[in-house]
Structure formats: structure tokens, C-alpha cells
C-alpha positions in Angstrom: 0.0 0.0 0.0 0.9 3.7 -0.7 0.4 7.3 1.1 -1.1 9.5 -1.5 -1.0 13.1 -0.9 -3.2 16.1 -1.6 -4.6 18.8 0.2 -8.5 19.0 0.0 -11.0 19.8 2.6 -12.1 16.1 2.6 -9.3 14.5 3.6 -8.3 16.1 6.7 -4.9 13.9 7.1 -3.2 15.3 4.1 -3.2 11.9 2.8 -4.9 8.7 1.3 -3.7 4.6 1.8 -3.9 4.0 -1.9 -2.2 1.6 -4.1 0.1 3.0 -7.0 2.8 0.6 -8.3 1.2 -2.6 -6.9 -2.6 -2.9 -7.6 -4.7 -6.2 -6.2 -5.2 -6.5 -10.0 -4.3 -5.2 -13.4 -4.7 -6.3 -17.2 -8.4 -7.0 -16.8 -11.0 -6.6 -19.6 -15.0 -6.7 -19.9 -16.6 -7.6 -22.8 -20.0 -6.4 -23.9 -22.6 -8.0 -26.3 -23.0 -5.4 -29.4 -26.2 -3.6 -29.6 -28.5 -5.0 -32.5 -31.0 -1.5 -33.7 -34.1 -4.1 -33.8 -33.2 -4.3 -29.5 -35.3 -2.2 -27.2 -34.1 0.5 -24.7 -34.1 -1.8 -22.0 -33.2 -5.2 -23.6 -30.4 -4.9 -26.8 -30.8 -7.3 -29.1 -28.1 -9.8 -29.7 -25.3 -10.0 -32.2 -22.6 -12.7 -33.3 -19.8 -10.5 -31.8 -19.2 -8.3 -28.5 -16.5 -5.1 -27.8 -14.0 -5.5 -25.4 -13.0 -2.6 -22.7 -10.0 -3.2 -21.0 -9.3 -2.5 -17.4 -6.1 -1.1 -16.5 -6.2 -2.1 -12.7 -8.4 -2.3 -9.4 -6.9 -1.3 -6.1 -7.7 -0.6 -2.5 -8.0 2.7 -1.1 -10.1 4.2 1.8 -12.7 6.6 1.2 -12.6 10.7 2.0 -15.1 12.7 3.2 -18.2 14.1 1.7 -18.5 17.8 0.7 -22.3 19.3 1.4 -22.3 22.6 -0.3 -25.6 24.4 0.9 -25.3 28.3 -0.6 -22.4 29.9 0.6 -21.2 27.6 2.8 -19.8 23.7 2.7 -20.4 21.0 5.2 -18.1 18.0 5.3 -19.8 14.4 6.4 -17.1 11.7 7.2 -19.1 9.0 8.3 -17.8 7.1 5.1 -13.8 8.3 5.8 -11.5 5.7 6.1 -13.6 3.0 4.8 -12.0 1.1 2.1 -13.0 1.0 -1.3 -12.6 -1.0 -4.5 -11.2 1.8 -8.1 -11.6 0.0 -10.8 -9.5 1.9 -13.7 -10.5 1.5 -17.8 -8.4 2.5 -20.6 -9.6 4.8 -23.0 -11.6 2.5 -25.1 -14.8 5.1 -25.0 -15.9 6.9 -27.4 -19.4 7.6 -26.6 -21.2 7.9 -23.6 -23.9 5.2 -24.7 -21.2 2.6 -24.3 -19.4 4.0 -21.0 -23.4 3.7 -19.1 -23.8 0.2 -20.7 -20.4 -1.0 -19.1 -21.2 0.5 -15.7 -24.4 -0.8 -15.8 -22.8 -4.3 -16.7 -20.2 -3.9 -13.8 -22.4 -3.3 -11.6 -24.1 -6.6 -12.2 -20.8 -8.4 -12.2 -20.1 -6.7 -8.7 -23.5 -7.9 -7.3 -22.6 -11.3 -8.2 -19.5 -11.4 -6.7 -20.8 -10.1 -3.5 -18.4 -7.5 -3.3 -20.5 -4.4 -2.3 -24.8 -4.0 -2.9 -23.5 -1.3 -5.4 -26.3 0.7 -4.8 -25.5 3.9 -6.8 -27.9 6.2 -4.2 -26.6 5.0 -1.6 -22.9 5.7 -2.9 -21.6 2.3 -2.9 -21.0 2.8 -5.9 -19.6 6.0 -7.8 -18.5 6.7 -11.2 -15.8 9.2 -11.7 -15.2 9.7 -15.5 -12.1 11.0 -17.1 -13.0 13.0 -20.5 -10.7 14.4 -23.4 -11.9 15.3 -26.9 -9.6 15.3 -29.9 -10.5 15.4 -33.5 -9.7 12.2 -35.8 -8.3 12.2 -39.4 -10.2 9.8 -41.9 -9.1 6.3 -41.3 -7.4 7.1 -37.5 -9.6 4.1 -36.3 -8.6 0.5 -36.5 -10.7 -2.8 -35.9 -8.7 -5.4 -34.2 -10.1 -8.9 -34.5 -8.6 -11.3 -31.7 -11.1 -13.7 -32.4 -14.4 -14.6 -34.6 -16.5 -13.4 -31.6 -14.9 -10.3 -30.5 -13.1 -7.2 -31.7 -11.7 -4.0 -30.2 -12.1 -0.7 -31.9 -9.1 1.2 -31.1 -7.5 5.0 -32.5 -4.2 5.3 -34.4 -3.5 8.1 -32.2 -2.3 9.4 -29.7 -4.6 11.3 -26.6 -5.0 14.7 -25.9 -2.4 16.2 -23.2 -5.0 16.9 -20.8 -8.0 15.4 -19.1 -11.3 16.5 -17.2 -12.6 14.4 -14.4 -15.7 14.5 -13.0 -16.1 13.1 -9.4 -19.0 11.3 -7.7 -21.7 10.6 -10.2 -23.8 8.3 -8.8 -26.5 8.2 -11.3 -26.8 6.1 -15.0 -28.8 8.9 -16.2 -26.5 11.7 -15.1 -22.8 9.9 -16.0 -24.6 9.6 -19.9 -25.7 13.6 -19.7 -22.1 14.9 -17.9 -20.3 13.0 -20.7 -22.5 14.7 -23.3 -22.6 18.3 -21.7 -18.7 17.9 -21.5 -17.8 16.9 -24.9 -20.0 19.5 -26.3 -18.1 22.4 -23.9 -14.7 20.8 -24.7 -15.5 20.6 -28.1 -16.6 24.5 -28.1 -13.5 25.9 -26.6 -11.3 23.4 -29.1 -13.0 25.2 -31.6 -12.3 28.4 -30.7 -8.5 27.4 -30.5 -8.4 27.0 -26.3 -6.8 24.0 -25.3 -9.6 22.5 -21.7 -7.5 23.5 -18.6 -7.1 19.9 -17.0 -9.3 19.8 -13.8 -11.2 18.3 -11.7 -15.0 18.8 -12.1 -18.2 18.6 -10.4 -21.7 17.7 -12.2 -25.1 20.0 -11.1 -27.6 17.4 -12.2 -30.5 20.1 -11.5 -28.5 22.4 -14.2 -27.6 19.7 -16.5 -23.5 21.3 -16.4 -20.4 20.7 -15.0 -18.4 23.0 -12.6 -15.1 23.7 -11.9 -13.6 22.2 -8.4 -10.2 22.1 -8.3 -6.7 21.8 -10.6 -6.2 18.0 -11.4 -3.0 16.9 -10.3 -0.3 14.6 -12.3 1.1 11.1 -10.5 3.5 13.4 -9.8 2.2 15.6 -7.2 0.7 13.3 -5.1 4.4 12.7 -3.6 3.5 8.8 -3.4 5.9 6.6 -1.0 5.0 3.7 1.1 2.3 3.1 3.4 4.4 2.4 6.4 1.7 1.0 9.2 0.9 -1.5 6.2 3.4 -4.4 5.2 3.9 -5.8 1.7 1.0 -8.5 1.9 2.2 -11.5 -1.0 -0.3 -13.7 -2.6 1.1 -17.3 -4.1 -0.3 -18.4 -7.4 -2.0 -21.6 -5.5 -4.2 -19.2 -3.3 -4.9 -16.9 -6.3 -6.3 -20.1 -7.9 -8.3 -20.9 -4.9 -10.3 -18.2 -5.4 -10.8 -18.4 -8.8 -12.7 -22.0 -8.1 -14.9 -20.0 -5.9 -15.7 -17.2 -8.1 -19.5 -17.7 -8.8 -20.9 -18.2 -12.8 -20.6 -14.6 -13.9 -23.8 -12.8 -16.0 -22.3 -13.4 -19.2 -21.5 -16.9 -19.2 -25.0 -17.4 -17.2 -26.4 -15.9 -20.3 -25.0 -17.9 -23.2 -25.5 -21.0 -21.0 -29.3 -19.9 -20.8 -29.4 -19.6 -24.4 -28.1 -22.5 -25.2 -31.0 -24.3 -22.9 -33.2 -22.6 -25.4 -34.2 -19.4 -24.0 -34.8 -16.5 -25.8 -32.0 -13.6 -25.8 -34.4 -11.3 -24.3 -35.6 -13.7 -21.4 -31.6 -15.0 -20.7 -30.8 -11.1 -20.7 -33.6 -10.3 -18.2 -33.2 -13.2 -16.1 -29.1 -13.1 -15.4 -29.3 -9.3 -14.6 -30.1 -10.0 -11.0 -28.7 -13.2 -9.5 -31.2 -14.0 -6.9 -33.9 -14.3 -9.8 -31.4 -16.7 -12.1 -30.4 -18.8 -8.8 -34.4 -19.2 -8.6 -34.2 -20.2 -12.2 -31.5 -22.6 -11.8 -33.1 -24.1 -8.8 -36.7 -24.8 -10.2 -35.4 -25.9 -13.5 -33.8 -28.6 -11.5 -37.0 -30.0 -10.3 -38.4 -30.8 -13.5 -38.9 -34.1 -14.8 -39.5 -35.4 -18.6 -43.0 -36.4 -17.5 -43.9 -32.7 -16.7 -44.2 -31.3 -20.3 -42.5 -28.2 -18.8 -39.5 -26.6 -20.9 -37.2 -24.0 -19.3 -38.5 -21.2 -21.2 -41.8 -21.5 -19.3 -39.8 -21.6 -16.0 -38.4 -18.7 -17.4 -41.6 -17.1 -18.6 -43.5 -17.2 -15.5 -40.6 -16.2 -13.4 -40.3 -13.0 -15.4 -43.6 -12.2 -16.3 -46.0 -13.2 -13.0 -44.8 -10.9 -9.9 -47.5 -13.1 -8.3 -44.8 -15.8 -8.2 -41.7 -13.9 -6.6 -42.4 -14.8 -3.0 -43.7 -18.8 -3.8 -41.4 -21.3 -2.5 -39.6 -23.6 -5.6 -42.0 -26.2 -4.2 -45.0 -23.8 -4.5 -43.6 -22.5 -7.9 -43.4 -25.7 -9.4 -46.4 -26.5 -8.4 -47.6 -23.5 -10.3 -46.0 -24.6 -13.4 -47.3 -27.7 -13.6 -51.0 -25.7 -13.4 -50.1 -23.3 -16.0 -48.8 -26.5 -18.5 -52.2 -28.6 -18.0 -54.4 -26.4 -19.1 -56.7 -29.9 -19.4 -57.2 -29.3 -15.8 -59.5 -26.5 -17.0 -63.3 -27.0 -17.7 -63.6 -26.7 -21.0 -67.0 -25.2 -21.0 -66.2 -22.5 -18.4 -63.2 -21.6 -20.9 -66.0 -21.2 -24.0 -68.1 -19.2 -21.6 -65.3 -16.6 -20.6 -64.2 -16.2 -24.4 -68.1 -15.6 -25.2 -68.3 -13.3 -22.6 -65.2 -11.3 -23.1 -65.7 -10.9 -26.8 -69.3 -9.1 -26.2 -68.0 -6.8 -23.6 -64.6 -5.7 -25.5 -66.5 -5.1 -28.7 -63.7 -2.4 -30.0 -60.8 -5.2 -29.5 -63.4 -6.9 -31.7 -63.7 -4.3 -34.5 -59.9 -3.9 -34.3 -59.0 -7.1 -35.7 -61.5 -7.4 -37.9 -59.9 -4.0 -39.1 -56.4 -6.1 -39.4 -55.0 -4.7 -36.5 -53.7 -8.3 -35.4 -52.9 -7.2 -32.0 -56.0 -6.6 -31.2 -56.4 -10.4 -30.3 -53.7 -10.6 -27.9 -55.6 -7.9 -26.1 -58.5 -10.7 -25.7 -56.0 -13.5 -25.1 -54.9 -11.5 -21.8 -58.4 -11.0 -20.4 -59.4 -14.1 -21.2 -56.3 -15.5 -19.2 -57.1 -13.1 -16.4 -60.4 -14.0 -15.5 -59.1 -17.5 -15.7 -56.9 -16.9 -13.1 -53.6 -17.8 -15.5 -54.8 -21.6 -15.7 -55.6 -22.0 -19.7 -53.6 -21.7 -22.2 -52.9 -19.0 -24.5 -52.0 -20.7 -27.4 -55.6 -22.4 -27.4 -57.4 -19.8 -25.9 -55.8 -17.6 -29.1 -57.1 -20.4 -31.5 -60.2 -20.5 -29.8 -60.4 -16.6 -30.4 -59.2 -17.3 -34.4 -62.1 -19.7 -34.6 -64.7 -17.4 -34.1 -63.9 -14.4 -35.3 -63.1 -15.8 -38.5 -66.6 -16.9 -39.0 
């Protein structure tokens, strides 16, 4: 460990135990599954390929204080001083801010799985702190590498800009996408006008959309780094690095290809591996099925993602439930013909609608007919049911 010094109102010591020349880990990289145009805002579609951002290095430091600025004046909290903290530092593989909120929000998945913090961003466990330069490319400056069939790295054939803005404590998604944005553009605008950014460290006022000076940003240099002497060197032999790597749970990525593989749509294996409590409930009730059943995963999946009604049942009570919603023969018959009667004369636009073409007008009456049938018949008949007569 390492001293790192600065003077700020935050860190009342004069210094930080950091880690400079001998990180917990370095050489690290992330990759992330391309975004198809056909994929929805929440739910990208998937492609045969993925981008890979590398990680320079994750160390332990302990946390400062917090600044409060209310008018004039500035409070400083340090409740969360001296408690350590996990940096995890990227290389400048960026080049939008679409892609820098996708890889946090990946992270922070990862991070939840490995049980390292809650990384609850409004809570402040977890805190983005991007570093932003903006220099204009000449015509073919980019190059694609290709390492293998699957995956590629976009990099520039030059070199960055001699300074760098950094913005401190985001803790929103939403607002590390619009600082990025509000800072190219006002970069951009003074390299324009021929003025080189000043290289600083920046706040960002959500409520104003803009980013505000703070303070000077130092080089390596200045921080006068030497070693932490109340800590000594800690070594870790290759055997207990490789101890740990057999614990290290089945991270969101893999969980998702396996997932696909089983037969699960992209969509459902994306939704399902981004919190691990729902895919260990997956995992778990998948296990309990038997040929006999008629179930397939991608109706565990299905219910488990679409009924909220099911997220406190037991796997016992669950399957149970699944075994209900695949026997639909368990269903009268004649209460199912009454409740499609019934729901056609009482939804008579739906009706009109698809006789008008729009087709997803009868998807409308395939949901209420499931919901007055408590989720016990099955669409796919209840839909041919619905075909039947209002095709005559």
C-alpha cells in the first residue's frame, strides 16, 4: 500500500492509503454483447460479436469525506472516511457515452454477483468518476482489431489529448450519460475556438444539466506517493490466487449464453441473469423438473419473469404452479367457452380492431381471457379459440 498526498477539505490527514505501483489487479477486460438497432431500450438485441474494454487495474483505497455545499457555505460528512473502497480503472476505449453507461451498468451486475459491495448507486456504494478528453480524428485514424471470430476491439491510431477533465461522484446512470455529453459538447466549443480544456477536476449540477469547476487535477506526480508504512507488503502465491478463482460464482455473461443455449430466448436470458437472486431461482426450479412434466425451461423462465404473483412462492409452491399453468386440461372446457363468449361481447372495439387487421388486437383478448381464468388455460388455445370465431 501507498500514502497519497493532496490537500482538500475532505481528507483532513493530508493523505490517502492508496495503491500506486502494486494494484490487487491489473490487465483485466469486460466484454460487452454489441447492440443490434431491432433491440429495445431496456433489452439490446443480440449480435454474433461483443467489444471489449480493458481494465487497466483495481486497487484498495479508503474513502474521503463528503462535501455538502448548501449556498455559501460547505459542510463535510465523514461518516464514510477511512472505509475502504474497491477503483476499478479502464483504458480509454470510450468513445461515446452510450457505451461508458452500458459497461457501468454491466459492472455493476458483475459486482452484485461477486458479492463484493450492494452497489447501490444512491446509496454511494458505488460512484463513477469519468475521465474525458476530446480530440478530433483524421479519416481512417480508427482500426478494428479482431482477436477472435467473436470479439473485436475498436481502437485510434493516435495518440490522446495532453489533458483530461474528471468528474467526481456521479452516482446516477442517467446523469454519468448527460455529464459525458454536456462535457464533450463544452470541450469541443472551446477546441474550436483554439483553447486547449484547462485539465481539472469537475463537479456535475444534475439540476443544471453542467459541470463546474472544483479544483486543478493533479499529475502522478504531485501526489508525492511513498509507502504506506503501518501497512506491510501483503504476497499472494499463485496456488491461493487459484483458490479463489474456483470460488468465483458463474458470472452474468456466461449465465447468459448458458441460458441460451438451454433454449431461452436472448431477451428472457438477458432479463433473467441481470439480477442473481432471480437466475439462482431459475437454476433451482429448473432442476426440479422431470421429462413427465411437459415443462420446458423457457416456461420456468416465462413465468418467473412475467407473474410478480410468483416472486415470494417457495420452488416447491412454484413448481407447483407450473405444472398448473402447462395442463391447461385441468380447466373446464365449458367455463373456458363461456369466458371467451363473454369477453368478446363486452370488449367489442378489440373486436372491431382485428376485424380491421390490427392483429394485436387479439392478444388484447387473449390476456383477459387469461385473467379471468386466473392464468390456468392456455394462451396458445385460448388464441385459436379466439381465431375460430372471429373468422366466421
Amino acid at each position: 500500500f501507498d500514502r497519497k498526498h493532496y490537500f482538500y477539505p475532505d481528507l483532513p490527514k493530508g493523505y490517502q492509503i492508496s495503491q500506486y505501483d502494486e494494484p490487487i489487479a491489473k490487465g483485466g477486460w469486460l466484454n460487452l454483447t454489441l447492440r443490434n438497432p431491432q433491440g429495445s431500450k431496456t433489452v439490446p438485441a443480440n449480435l454474433e460479436g461483443s467489444r471489449k474494454f480493458r481494465i487497466t487495474r483495481v486497487h484498495l483505497e479508503e474513502d474521503t469525506g463528503k462535501l455538502l455545499h448548501i449556498g455559501i457555505d460547505t459542510l463535510v460528512d465523514f461518516n464514510r472516511s477511512g472505509v475502504p473502497l474497491v477503483e476499478i480503472v479502464t483504458e480509454p476505449d470510450f468513445d461515446n457515452s452510450k457505451d461508458v453507461k452500458r459497461f457501468i451498468e454491466e459492472l455493476q451486475v458483475v459486482i452484485r454477483y461477486l458479492g463484493v459491495s450492494d452497489a447501490d448507486m444512491e446509496k454511494g456504494s458505488m460512484r463513477i468518476e469519468p475521465n474525458i478528453s476530446v480530440k478530433k480524428l483524421e479519416v481512417g485514424s480508427w482500426k478494428l482489431e479482431v482477436k477472435k471470430p467473436q470479439t473485436s476491439n475498436l481502437k485510434p491510431q493516435t495518440v490522446l489529448p495532453n489533458y483530461k477533465v474528471e468528474i467526481k461522484n456521479i452516482n446516477s446512470f442517467r446523469f454519468v450519460k448527460q455529464a459525458i455529453e454536456y462535457e464533450i459538447e463544452r470541450q469541443t466549443e472551446l477546441l474550436e475556438k483554439g483553447i486547449t480544456p484547462r485539465q481539472e477536476t469537475r463537479g456535475y449540477d444534475d439540476k443544471k444539466g453542467k459541470t463546474y469547476s472544483q479544483r486543478t487535477k493533479e499529475e502522478a506526480h504531485d501526489y508525492r506517493y511513498f509507502p504506506e508504512p503501518d501497512i506491510p507488503p501483503m504476497i499472494f502465491s499463485k496456488k491461493y490466487v487459484e483458490e479463489i478463482q474456483k470460488q468465483l460464482p458463474e458470472l452474468p455473461q456466461n449465465r447468459m449464453q448458458r441460458y441460451i443455449k438451454q433454449g431461452i430466448k436472448y431477451q428472457d436470458a438477458f432479463t433473467l441473469t441481470r439480477n442473481k437472486r432471480i437466475a439462482d431461482r431459475f437454476d433451482k426450479t429448473t432442476l426440479k423438473i422431470k421429462t413427465v412434466d411437459n415443462i420446458r425451461v423457457s416456461d420456468v423462465a416465462n413465468i418467473i419473469i412475467n407473474r410478480k404473483e410468483t416472486a415470494n412462492l417457495t420452488i416447491e409452491e412454484l413448481y407447483r404452479k407450473l405444472k398448473e399453468f402447462k395442463n391447461p386440461r385441468q380447466i373446464d372446457e365449458k367455463a373456458l367457452d363461456d369466458s371467451i363468449k363473454h369477453l368478446i361481447e363486452i370488449n367489442k372495439k378489440a373486436v372491431e380492431d382485428f376485424k380491421k387487421g390490427k392483429e394485436n388486437a387479439i392478444m388484447f383478448l387473449v390476456g383477459q381471457v387469461m385473467r379471468e381464468m386466473k392464468g390456468k388455460a392456455d394462451p396458445k388455445i385460448i388464441k385459436e379459440k379466439l381465431l375460430k370465431i372471429l373468422s366466421i
